[in-house]
Each structure stands twice: as structure tokens, then as C-alpha cells.
C-alpha positions as CSV (number, residue, x, y, z in Angstrom):
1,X,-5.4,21.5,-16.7
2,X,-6.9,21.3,-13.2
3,X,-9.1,23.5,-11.9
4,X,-8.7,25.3,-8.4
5,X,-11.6,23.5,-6.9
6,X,-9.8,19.6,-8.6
7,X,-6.8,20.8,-6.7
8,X,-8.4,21.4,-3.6
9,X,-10.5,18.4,-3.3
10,X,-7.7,16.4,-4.4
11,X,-5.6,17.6,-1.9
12,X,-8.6,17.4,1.2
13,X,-9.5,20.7,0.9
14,X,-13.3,21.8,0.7
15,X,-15.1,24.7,0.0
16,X,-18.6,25.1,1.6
17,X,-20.3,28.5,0.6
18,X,-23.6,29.3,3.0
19,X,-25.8,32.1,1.1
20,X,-27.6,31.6,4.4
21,X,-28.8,29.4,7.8
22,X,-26.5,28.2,10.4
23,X,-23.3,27.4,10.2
24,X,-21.6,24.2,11.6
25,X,-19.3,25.6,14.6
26,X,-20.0,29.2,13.2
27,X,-22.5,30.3,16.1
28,X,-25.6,31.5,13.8
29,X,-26.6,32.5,10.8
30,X,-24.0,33.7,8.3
31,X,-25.6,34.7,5.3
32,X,-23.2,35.4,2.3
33,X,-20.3,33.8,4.2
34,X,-17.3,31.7,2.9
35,X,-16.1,29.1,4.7
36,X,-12.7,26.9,4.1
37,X,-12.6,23.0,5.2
38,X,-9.1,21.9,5.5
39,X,-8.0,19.0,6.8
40,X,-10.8,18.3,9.5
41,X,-10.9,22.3,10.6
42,X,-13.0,24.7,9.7
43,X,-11.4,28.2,8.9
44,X,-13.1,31.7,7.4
45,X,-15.1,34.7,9.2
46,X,-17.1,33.0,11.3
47,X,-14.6,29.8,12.2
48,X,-13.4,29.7,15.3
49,X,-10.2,32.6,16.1
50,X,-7.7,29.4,16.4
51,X,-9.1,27.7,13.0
52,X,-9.2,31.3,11.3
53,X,-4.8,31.6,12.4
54,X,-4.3,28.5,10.8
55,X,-5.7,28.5,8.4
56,X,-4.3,32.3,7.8
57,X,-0.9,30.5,7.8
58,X,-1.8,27.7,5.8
59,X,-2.7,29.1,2.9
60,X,0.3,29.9,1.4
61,X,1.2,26.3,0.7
62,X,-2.7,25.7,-0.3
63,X,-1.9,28.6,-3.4
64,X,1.6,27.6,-4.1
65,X,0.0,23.8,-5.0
66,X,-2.7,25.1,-6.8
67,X,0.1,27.2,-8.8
68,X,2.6,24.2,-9.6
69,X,-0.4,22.1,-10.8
70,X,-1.8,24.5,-12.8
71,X,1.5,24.9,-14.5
72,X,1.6,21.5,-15.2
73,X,-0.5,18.9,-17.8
74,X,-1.3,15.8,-16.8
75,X,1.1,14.1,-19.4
76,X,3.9,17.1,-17.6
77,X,3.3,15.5,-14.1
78,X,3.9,12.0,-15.1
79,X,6.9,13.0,-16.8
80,X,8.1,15.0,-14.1
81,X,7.8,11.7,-11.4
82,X,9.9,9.5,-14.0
83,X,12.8,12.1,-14.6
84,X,13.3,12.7,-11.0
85,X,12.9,9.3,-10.0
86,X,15.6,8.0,-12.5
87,X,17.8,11.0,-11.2
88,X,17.2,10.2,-7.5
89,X,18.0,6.4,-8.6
90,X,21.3,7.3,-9.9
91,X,22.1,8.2,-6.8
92,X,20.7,5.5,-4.9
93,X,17.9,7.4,-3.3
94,X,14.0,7.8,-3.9
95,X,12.8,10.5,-5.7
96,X,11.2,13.9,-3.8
97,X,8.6,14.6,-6.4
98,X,6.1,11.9,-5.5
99,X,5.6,12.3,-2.0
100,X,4.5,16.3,-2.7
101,X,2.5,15.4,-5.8
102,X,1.2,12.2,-5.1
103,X,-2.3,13.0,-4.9
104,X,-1.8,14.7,-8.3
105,X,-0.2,11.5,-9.9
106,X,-2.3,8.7,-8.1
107,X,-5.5,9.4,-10.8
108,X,-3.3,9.8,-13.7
109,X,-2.0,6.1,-13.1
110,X,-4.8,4.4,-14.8
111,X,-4.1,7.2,-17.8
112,X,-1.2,6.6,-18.6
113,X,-2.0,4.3,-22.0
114,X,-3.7,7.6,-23.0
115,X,-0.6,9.8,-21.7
116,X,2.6,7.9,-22.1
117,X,4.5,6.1,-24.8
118,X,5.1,2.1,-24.1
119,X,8.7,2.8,-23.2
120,X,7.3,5.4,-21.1
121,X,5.0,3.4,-19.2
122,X,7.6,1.2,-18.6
123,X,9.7,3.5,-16.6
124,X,6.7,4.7,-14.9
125,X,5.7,1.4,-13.6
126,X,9.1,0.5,-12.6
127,X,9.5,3.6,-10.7
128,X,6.1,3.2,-8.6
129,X,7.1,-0.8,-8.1
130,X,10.2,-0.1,-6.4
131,X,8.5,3.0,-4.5
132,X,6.3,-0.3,-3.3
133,X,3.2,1.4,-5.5
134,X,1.6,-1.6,-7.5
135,X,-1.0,-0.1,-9.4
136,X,-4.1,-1.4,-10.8
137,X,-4.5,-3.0,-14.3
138,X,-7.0,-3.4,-17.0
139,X,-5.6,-5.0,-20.0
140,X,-3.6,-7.9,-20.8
141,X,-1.4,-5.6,-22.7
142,X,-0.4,-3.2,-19.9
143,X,-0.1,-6.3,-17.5
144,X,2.8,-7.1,-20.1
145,X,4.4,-3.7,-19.7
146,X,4.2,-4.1,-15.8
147,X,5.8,-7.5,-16.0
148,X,8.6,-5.8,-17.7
149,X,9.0,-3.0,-15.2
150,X,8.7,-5.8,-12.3
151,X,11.6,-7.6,-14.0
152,X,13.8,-4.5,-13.8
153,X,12.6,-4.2,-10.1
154,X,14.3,-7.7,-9.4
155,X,17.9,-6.7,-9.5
156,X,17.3,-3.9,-6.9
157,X,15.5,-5.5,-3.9
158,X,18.6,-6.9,-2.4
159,X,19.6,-3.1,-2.3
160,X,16.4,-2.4,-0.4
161,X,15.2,1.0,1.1
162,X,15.8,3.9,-0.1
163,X,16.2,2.1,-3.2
164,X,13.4,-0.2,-3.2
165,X,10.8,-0.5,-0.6
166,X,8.5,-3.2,-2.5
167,X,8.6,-6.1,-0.3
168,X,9.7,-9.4,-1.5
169,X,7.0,-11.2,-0.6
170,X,4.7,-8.9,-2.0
171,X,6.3,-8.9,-5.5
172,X,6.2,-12.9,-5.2
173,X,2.8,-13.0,-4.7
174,X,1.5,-10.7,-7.1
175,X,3.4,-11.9,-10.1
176,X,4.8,-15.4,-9.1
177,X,8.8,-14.4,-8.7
178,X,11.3,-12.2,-6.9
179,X,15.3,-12.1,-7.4
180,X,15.8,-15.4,-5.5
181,X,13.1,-17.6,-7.9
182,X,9.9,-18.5,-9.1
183,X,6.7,-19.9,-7.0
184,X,7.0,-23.8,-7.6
185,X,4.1,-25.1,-9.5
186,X,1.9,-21.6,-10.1
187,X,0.5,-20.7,-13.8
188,X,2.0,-17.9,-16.1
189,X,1.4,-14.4,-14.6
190,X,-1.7,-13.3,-16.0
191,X,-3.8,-10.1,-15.5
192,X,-7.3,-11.9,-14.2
193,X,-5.0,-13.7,-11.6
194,X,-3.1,-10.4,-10.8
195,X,-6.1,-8.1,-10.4
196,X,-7.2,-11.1,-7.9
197,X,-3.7,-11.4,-5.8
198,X,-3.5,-7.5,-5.5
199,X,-7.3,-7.5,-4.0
200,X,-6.1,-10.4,-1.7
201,X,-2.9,-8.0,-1.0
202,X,-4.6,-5.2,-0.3
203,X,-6.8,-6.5,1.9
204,X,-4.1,-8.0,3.9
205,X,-2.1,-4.7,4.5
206,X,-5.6,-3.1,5.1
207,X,-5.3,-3.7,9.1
208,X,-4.4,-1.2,11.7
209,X,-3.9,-3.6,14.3
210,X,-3.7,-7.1,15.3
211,X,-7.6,-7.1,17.5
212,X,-9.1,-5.7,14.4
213,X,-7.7,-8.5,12.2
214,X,-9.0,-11.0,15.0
215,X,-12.3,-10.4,14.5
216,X,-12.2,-10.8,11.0
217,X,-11.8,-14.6,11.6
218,X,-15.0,-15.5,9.6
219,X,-13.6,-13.7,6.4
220,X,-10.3,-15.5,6.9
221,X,-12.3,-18.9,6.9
222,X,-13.9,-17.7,3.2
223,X,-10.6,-16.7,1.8
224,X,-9.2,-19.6,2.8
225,X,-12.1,-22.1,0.6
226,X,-10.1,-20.6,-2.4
227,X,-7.8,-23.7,-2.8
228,X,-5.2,-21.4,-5.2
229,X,-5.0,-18.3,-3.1
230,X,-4.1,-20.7,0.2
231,X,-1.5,-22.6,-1.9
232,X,0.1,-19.2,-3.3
233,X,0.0,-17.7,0.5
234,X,1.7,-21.1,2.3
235,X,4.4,-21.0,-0.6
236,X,5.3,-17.1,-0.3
237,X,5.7,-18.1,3.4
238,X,7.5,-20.5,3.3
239,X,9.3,-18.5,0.7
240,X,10.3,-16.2,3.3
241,X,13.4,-15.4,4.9
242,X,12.3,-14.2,7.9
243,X,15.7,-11.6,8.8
244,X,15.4,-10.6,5.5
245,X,12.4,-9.9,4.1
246,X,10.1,-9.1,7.4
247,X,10.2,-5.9,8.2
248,X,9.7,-5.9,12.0
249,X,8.2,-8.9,13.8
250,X,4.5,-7.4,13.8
251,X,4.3,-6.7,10.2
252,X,0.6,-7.0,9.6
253,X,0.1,-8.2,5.9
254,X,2.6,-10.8,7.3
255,X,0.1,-11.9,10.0
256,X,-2.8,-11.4,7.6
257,X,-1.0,-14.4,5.5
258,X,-0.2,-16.4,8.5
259,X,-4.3,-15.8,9.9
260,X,-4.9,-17.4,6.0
261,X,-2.7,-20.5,6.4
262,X,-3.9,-21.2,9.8
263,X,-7.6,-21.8,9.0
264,X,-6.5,-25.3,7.1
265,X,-4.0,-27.3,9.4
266,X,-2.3,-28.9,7.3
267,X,-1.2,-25.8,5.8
268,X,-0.9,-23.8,9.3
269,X,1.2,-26.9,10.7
270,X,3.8,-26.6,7.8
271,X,3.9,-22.7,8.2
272,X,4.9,-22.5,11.9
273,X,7.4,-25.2,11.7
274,X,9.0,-23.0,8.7
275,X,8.2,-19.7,10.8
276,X,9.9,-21.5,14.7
277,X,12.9,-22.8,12.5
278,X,14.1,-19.5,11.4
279,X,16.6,-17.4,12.5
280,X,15.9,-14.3,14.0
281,X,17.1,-12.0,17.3
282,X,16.0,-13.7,20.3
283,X,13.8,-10.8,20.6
284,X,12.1,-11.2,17.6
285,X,11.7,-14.7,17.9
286,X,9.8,-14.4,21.5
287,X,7.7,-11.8,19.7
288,X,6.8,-14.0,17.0
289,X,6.3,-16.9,19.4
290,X,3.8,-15.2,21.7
291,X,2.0,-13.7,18.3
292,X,1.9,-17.0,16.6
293,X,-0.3,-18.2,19.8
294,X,-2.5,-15.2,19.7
295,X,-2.9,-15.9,16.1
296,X,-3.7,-19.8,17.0
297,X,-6.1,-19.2,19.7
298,X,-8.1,-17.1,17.5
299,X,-8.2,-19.9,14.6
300,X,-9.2,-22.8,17.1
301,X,-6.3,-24.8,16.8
302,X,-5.3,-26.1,20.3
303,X,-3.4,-29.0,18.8
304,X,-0.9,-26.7,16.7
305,X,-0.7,-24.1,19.6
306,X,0.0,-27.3,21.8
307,X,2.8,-27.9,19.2
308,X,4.3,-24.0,19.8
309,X,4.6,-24.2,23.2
310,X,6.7,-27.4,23.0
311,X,8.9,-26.3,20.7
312,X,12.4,-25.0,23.2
């Protein structure tokens, strides 16, 4: 059962209560006053008159979530995201239950051996993979379960959105295969080398923008000394199909790979001769072009920029 103050704070809600002294934006001292933080505004009697309207017209939603979780047990909520997923699936859509409750179900995740049945589990995990949600991990036993619910995943990614937004490469990476194949020469999927690959991943699709990923050269250069992880990330590139699987031409996790591969050149070299050789929209393929230099100019190597500008 959650309490009102769980569901606020969960949902970016805060209370402050001032017995007394100044308060923040409030113009003087308040004593005994109450005073709402939602979602970077403050609102109550001594807010500002354009915080104090919305937050008048907010509340409604803020007591109607507080009321639905209430009314439902952690075990319920869980429940509730698989049944309405599997409906939405039978019709080829996502679910409408997770993106309202997903700060509800997000900490119940790592729960779920406490909450859930194995079968259970199993439709939960599947459901989150193909939502692109690849949650963490902590025993070699659940790793099993979320191998299984990958595999399931496998069949649908040709379908892709609404059906499933996990990205190939991404499932590839983390557990070694996607619906075209397995990694060539990689170890059995285990749970040590998957809690590493989904740090690596999430780190990757951590950047906002292409200068912020830049500067990060020197961390690039360290992930790179791990001989496995640059093997894994060369082969899911030049896994890729680039019409397929990439998104849009600036999709950042993809340049977070490519920034990998291109601090060892012999590596780098074999990724933008896979990368120049596919086929895309001419646009695309300009856009990929003029990033691929950026990308080269930032990791020092003139020869394989030289080797870019060559190609037709």
C-alpha cells in the first residue's frame, strides 16, 4: 500500500511545510504555511497568483493518482501492466497502462521474484523488452527467465513499433542474438556479462547531443582498453542494417558505438567501410558522411577521415 506522501514523491511531487522563516519565492515569513512543489513550481498561500492557478487546476489529476494507487497492491499493479499489455498485443499495439503508471511499476521491477510467479515474471519481462525496457538483474536465475522472455521478443522485432520498440542492436548486444542470428564467436549469455553490456548500453544512450559526447573522448579511450566490449561493439555494427535497424541517421547510442570503434583503427577502419557501403536515402547517407568526419576529427584519425572523403 503506498502512502500519499510515496505517491507524491514518486510522481515529482514535494511537500515542504514552513512552521516558520522565509519562504523561497513566498516574499517573508510564513509561519504555519503549506507549501506544494510540483514539477519545478511552487504553489500554496503564499506562491506566486500564476503558481497558486495551476496548481488549483492541477490537483485533480495529483488526487485521482493517489486514489488509483492506493487502490492497488504492488503485486495488483504488476498484474495490471501484463494483462493490458497482452490485450494491447493482440491487437498489435502497446499497452496504455505503463506510460500513466510507470513511475508506480519502475520500483516494483526488481520485486518481482518476491511478487510474481516464474511464468509470471516471464510475461512481465517480455512485455517491458518489447516496450524497449531492459531491466536490471541480480541472479543467475532471473537472467534465465529474462533470456526466455527475450526469445519470445525475437519473432516480433520485424513487426517493430507499436509492437516492439526494442532495437535490434540493442537486444544483440545485451544478450548475444536478435531474429537474424547470433554474435560470431561471443560466450553463453551470462548475468555478470549482461549487468556489464547494459551499463555499457546505458551509458551509450545517456547523451543529449553529439558536442556533449565529444568531449567525452578520454572515457571513450578507457572503454575502448576492454578488448571484449570493443569486439562485441564492432560486431553489432557491422551487424547492422543500416535502413533497418537505425532509427534516424543521428541516433545517438549509434554514434556512441561508432565513437567506441574509432579509438582502435583497425576496428574504426572496418566500421566505416561497413557504415559507407550501406544503403541508405541519399539524404541520410550525406548525413552520415559529414557525422562520421565529425566523429573522426574528434578521435584523431586523419588517415581514416582521409579515407571518407575519398570514398564517391
Amino acid at each position: 500500500m503506498h502512502t500519499f506522501f510515496e505517491v507524491c514523491k514518486s510522481s515529482g511531487v514535494f511537500f515542504n511545510y514552513f512552521l516558520s522563516g522565509p519562504v523561497e519565492g513566498g516574499g517573508g515569513r510564513h509561519a504555519g504555511m503549506g507549501m506544494w512543489y510540483l514539477g519545478g513550481r511552487w504553489a500554496g498561500p503564499s506562491a506566486p497568483r500564476g503558481h497558486l492557478a495551476w496548481f488549483l487546476a492541477s490537483r485533480r489529476q495529483l488526487v485521482e493518482l493517489y486514489i488509483n494507487a492506493m487502490a492497488s497492491s504492488p503485486e495488483r499493479l504488476l498484474q495490471q501492466f501484463i494483462e493490458d499489455e497482452s490485450s494491447a498485443l493482440g491487437r498489435g499495439e502497446r499497452g496504455a497502462f505503463y506510460p500513466d503508471n510507470h513511475h508506480l511499476i519502475t520500483p516494483l521491477i526488481v520485486r518481482a521474484p518476491r511478487l510474481l510467479s516464474e511464468e509470471d515474471r516471464v510475461e512481465l519481462y517480455f512485455h517491458l523488452l518489447r516496450g524497449n525496457v531492459c531491466p536490471s538483474i541480480k541472479t543467475e536465475g532471473e537472467f534465465e527467465l529474462l533470456r526466455a522472455a527475450h526469445a519470445r521478443v525475437l519473432p516480433l522485432q520485424s513487426e517493430g513499433y507499436p509492437v516492439c520498440t526494442l532495437p535490434r542492436a540493442r537486444g544483440l548486444f545485451l544478450f548475444g542474438l536478435d531474429d537474424r542470428g547470433a554474435l560470431p564467436d561471443e560466450p553463453p549469455a551470462a548475468l555478470a556479462s549482461y549487468i556489464g553490456h547494459l551499463a555499457f548500453w546505458r551509458y551509450a544512450d545517456s547523451f543529449w547531443h553529439m558536442p556533449g559526447m565529444l568531449k567525452k573522448r578520454a572515457k571513450f579511450v578507457e572503454l575502448a582498453q576492454d578488448g571484449a566490449r570493443l569486439a562485441r561493439v564492432r560486431k553489432v555494427l557491422l551487424g547492422m542494417r543500416l535502413r533497418e535497424d537505425l532509427p534516424m541517421a543521428t541516433c545517438l547510442w549509434f554514434w556512441s558505438f561508432v565513437f567506441l570503434a574509432l579509438q582502435d583503427e583497425a576496428a574504426g577502419a572496418e566500421v566505416i567501410d561497413k557504415i559507407l557501403a550501406e544503403d541508405v536515402s541519399v539524404e541520410d547517407g550525406e548525413l552520415i558522411r559529414s557525422c562520421l568526419l565529425r566523429y573522426l576529427a574528434a578521435s584523431e584519425r586523419p588517415g581514416l577521415a582521409a579515407r571518407v572523403e575519398a570514398r564517391p
